[in-house]
C-alpha positions, 0 to 999 in steps of 0.5 A, spaced: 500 500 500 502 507 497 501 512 503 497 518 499 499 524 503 502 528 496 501 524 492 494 524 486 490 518 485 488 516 478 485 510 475 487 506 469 484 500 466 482 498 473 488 499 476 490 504 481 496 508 479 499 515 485 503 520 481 506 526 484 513 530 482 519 530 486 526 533 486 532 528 484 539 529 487 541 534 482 534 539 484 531 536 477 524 535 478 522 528 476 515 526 475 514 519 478 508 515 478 507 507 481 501 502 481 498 501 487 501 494 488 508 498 487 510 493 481 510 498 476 514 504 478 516 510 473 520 516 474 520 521 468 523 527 467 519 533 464 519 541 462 517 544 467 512 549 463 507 544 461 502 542 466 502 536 468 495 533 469 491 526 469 490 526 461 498 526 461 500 521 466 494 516 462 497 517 456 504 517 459 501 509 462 499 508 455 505 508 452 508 504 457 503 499 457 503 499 449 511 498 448 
């Protein structure tokens, strides 16, 4: 189980998915996003102009699920 707290909740094709944006080392802001059960867990890195919302990150799941 993922601890909520900062974090988005979406669901895609019935599964359910936290994202949220974080630093990396470098102060770089990473989008990450893991499944509910953590076996999917993805960190991509994005301009920090767009606007991130939950349409992104369900096309971002879909180019994932379609590789």
């Amino acid at each position: 189980m993922i601890s909520e707290k900062g974090k988005r909740k979406l669901e895609y094709q019935g599964n359910v998915y936290y994202w949220y944006i974080e630093n990396d080392k470098d102060g770089v802001p990473k989008m990450r996003i893991i499944s509910d059960d953590k076996k999917l867990q993805l960190t991509r890195g994005f301009d920090s102009e767009m606007v991130i919302s939950s349409m992104y990150i369900k096309e971002v799941l879909k180019k994932h699920f379609t590789k």
